[in-house]
C-alpha positions in Angstrom: 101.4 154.3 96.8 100.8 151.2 97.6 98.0 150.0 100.2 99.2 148.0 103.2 97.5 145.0 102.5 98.9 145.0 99.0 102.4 145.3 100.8 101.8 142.3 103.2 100.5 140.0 100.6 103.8 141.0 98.8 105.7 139.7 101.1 103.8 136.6 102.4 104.1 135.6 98.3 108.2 136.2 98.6 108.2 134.6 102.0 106.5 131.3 100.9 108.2 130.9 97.6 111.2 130.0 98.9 109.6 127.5 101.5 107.7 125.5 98.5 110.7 125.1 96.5 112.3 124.2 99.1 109.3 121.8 99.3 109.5 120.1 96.6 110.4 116.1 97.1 113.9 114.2 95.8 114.7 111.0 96.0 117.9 110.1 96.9 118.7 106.5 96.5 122.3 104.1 97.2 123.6 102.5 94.0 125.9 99.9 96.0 127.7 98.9 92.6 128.2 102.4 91.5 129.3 103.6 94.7 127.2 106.6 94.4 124.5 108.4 95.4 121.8 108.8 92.9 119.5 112.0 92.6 115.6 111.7 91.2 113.1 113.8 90.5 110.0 111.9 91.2 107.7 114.3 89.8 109.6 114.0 86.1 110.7 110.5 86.7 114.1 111.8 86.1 117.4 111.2 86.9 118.9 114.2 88.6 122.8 113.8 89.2 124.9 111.0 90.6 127.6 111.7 93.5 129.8 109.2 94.6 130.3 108.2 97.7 132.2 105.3 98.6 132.5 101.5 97.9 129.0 99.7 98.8 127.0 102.4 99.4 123.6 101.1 101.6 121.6 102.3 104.5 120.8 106.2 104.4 119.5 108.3 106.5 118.3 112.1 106.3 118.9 114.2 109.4 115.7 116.0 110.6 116.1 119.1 108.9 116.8 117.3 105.7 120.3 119.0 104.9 122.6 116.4 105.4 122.3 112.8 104.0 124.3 109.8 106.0 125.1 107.0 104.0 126.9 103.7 105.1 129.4 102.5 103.3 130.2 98.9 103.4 133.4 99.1 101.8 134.7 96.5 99.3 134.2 93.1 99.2 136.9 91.0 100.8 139.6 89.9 98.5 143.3 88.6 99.4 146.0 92.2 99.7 147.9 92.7 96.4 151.4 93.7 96.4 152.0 97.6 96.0 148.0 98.2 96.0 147.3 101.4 97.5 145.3 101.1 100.7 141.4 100.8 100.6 139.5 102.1 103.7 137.8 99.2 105.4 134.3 100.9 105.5 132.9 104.8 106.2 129.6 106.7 106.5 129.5 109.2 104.1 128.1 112.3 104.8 126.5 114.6 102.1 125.7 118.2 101.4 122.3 117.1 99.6 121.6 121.4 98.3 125.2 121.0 97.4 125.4 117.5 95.7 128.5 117.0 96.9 130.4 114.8 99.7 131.6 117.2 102.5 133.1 114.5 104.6 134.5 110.9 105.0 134.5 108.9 108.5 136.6 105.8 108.8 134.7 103.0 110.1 135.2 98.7 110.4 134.2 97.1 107.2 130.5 96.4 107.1 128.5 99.3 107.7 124.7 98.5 106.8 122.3 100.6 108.8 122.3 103.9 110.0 120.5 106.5 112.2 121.0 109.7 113.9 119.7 111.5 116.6 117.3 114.6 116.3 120.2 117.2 116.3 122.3 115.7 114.0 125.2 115.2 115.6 125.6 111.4 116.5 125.2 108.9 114.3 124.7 105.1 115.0 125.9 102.5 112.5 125.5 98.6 112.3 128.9 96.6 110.9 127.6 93.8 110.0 131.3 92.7 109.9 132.2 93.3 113.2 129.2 92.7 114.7 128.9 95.8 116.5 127.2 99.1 116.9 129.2 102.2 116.2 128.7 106.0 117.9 129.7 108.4 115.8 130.5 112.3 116.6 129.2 113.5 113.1 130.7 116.8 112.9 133.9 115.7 115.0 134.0 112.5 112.2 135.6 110.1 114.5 134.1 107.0 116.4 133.7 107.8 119.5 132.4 104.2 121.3 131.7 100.7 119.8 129.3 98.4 121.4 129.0 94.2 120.5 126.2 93.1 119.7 124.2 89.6 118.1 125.7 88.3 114.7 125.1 90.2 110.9 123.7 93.6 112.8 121.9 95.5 110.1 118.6 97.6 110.4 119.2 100.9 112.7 116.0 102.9 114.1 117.0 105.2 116.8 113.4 105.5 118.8 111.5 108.5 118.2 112.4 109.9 122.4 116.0 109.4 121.1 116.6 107.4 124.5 117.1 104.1 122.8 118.5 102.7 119.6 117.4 99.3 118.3 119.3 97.0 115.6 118.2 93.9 114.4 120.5 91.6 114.4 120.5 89.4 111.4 122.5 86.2 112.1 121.0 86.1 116.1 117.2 86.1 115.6 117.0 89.2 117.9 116.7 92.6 117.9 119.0 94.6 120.4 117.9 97.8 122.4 120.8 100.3 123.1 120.6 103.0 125.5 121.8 105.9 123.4 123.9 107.9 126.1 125.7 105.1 128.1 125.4 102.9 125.1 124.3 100.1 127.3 122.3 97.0 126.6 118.8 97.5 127.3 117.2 94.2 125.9 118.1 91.2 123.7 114.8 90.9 122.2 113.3 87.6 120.6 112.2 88.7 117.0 111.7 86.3 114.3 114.0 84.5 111.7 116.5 86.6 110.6 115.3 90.3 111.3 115.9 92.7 108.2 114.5 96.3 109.6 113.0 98.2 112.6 110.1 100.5 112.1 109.0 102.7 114.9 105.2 103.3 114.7 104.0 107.1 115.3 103.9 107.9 118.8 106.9 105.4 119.4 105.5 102.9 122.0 105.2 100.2 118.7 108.2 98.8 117.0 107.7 96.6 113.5 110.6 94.5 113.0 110.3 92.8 109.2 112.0 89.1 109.1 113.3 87.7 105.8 113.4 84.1 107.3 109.9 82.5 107.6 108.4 85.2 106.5 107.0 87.1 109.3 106.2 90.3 111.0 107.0 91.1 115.0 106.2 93.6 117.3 107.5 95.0 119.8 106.6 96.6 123.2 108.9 99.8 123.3 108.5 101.2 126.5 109.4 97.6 128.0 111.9 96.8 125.2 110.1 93.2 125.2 109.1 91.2 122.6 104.8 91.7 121.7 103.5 89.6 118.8 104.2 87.8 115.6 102.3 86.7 112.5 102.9 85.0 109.5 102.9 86.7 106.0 101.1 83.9 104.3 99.9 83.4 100.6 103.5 84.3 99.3 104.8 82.2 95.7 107.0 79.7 96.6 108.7 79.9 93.2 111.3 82.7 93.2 111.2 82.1 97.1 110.1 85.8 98.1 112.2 87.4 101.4 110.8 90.2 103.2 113.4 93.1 102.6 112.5 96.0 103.9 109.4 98.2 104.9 108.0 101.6 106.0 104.7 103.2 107.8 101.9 105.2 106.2 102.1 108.7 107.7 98.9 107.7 109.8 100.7 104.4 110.9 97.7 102.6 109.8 99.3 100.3 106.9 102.5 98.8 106.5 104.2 98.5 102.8 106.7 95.5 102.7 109.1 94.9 99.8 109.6 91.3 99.1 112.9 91.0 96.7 112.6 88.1 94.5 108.7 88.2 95.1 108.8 91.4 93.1 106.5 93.1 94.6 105.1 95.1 97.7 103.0 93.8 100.3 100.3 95.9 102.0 100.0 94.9 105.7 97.3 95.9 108.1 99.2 95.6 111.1 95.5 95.7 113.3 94.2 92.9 111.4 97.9 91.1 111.1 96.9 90.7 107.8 98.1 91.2 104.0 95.0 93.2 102.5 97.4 93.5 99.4 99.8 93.4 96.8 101.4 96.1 94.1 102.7 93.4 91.8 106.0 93.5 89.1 107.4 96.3 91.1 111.2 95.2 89.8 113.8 92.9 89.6 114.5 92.2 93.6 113.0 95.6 94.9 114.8 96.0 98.5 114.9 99.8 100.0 111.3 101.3 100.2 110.1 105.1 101.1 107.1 107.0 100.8 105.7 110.4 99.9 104.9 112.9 103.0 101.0 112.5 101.6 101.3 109.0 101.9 100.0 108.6 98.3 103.6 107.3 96.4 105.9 104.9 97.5 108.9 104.4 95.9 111.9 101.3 95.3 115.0 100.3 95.0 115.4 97.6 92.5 119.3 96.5 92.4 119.1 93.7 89.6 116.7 95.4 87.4 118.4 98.9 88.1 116.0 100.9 88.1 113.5 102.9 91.1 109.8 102.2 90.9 107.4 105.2 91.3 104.1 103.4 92.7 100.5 105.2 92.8 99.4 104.1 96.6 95.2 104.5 95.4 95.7 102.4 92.3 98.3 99.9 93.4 100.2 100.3 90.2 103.7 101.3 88.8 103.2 104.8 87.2 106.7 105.0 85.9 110.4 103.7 86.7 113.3 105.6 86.4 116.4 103.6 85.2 119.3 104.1 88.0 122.3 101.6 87.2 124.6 100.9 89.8 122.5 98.4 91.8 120.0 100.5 93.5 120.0 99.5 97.2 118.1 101.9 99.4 115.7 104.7 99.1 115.0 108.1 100.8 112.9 110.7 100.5 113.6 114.5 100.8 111.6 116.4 102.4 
């Protein structure tokens, strides 16, 4: 018979086995040509399945508990009606069974979707339509809109803040970004934030937002709790020759450094937000790398580059590419799961 101990550590070995395979990371990236969603395993550098989604795949979002992936769809490009052509749904968000690999429902939507976030629970969604210029509520598991609120010109970025009080959007073609309250859906603030505002990062903690701007370039902060604009400085140094646009960005886990991706620059930009400083560049990262995640560690980051097709796996200590892993379809965005 066995002892008790040996019984407990039995189970405890069966208990966790499940939780670290569970554990182990996927990348799950938007191919907005393909109209796809596009499944890597970052640990092989390999390409794990493709599901497809929609027309223009972009933004993505994980709920919390990392089941369900949201993707906007932007729907296809504009182009005059054809006779007798079947009917083309404007725009979506997509929502996918990530265990399952497999789309497990459609919501219609205005053409345009770009961003989008979710609250905690997973049950309403908010999307930017960069078309309509206006913020949509989603019931996720109803799949209807259930309010629209206008907005500034070419919404785009989507960070619900981390209290889930507030939503913020950055509003492309108005300079600003806009706070939302979340339940009354409400305009909280028409905040002053740079030229032409990509992305909204919320620092940990929440009382920090980092909005990235693709115009001069430059990064802005934000005072949360006021919803008021904070600071901005310059990202200087760049090559003026392909002219480099700040993309998109995302936090260390300590909130410490800031990794920029800077599309024709090819490359990613290191920013010490304390300082308001670059303290460095990962060089050749791709062809126009434009969606950017990072490992749970904090030790790989990862892009999407659409031109070159391909994600970059990047070693954080060594500021190098370790390996890319060829994804055609136009890579867009990048997520990382868990």
């Amino acid at each position: 018979m066995r002892s008790p101990a040996v019984l407990i550590a039995c189970v405890a070995t069966l208990t966790a086995a499940p939780t670290a395979a569970r554990a182990k990371p996927l990348l799950l990236v938007s191919a907005e040509a393909s109209g796809e969603v596009v499944l890597v395993d970052p640990a092989t550098a390999q390409l794990v399945e493709r599901v497809k989604v929609g027309a223009r795949p972009r933004g993505l979002k994980l709920t919390r508990d990392g089941k369900r992936l949201l993707v906007a769809l932007a729907g296809p490009p504009k182009a005059p009606a054809r006779a007798g052509a079947p009917a083309v749904p404007a725009g979506g968000l997509a929502v996918v069974d990530v265990a399952g690999r497999k789309v497990i429902k459609q919501i219609a939507t205005p053409s345009g979707p770009f961003g989008v976030d979710v609250l905690a629970d997973g049950k309403t969604a908010y999307v930017s339509s960069s078309d309509t210029n206006e913020v949509l509520v989603i019931d996720v598991a109803a799949g209807t809109v259930k309010k629209k609120t206008n907005v500034g010109t070419e919404p785009q970025g989507v960070a619900v803040r981390p209290d889930g009080k507030a939503v913020y959007v950055a509003t492309h073609g108005s300079d600003e970004v806009s706070a939302i309250d979340t339940k009354t859906m409400n305009l909280l603030g028409r905040i002053d934030a740079g030229s032409r505002p990509q992305m909204v990062v919320f620092a940990p903690g929440g009382q920090t937002a980092v909005v990235i701007d693709e115009g001069l370039p430059t990064v802005t902060t934000l005072d949360v709790k006021k919803s008021t604009f904070k600071e901005q400085f310059a990202i200087p140094g760049l090559p003026k020759t392909p002219p480099p646009a700040l993309q998109a960005a995302v936090l260390s886990p300590d909130g410490k450094t800031l990794y920029v991706t800077t599309g024709a620059g090819k490359s990613v930009l290191i920013v010490d937000p304390a300082k308001k400083a670059v303290v460095g560049t990962i060089e050749g990262v791709g062809a126009f790398p434009r969606g950017i995640a990072i490992s749970r560690d904090g030790k790989k980051l990862y892009t999407a580059n659409g031109p070159s097709n391909d994600v970059a796996i990047i070693d954080v200590a060594s500021k190098k590419v370790e390996s890319r892993v060829a994804v055609t379809g136009a890579p867009w965005a990048v997520v990382v799961q868990p």
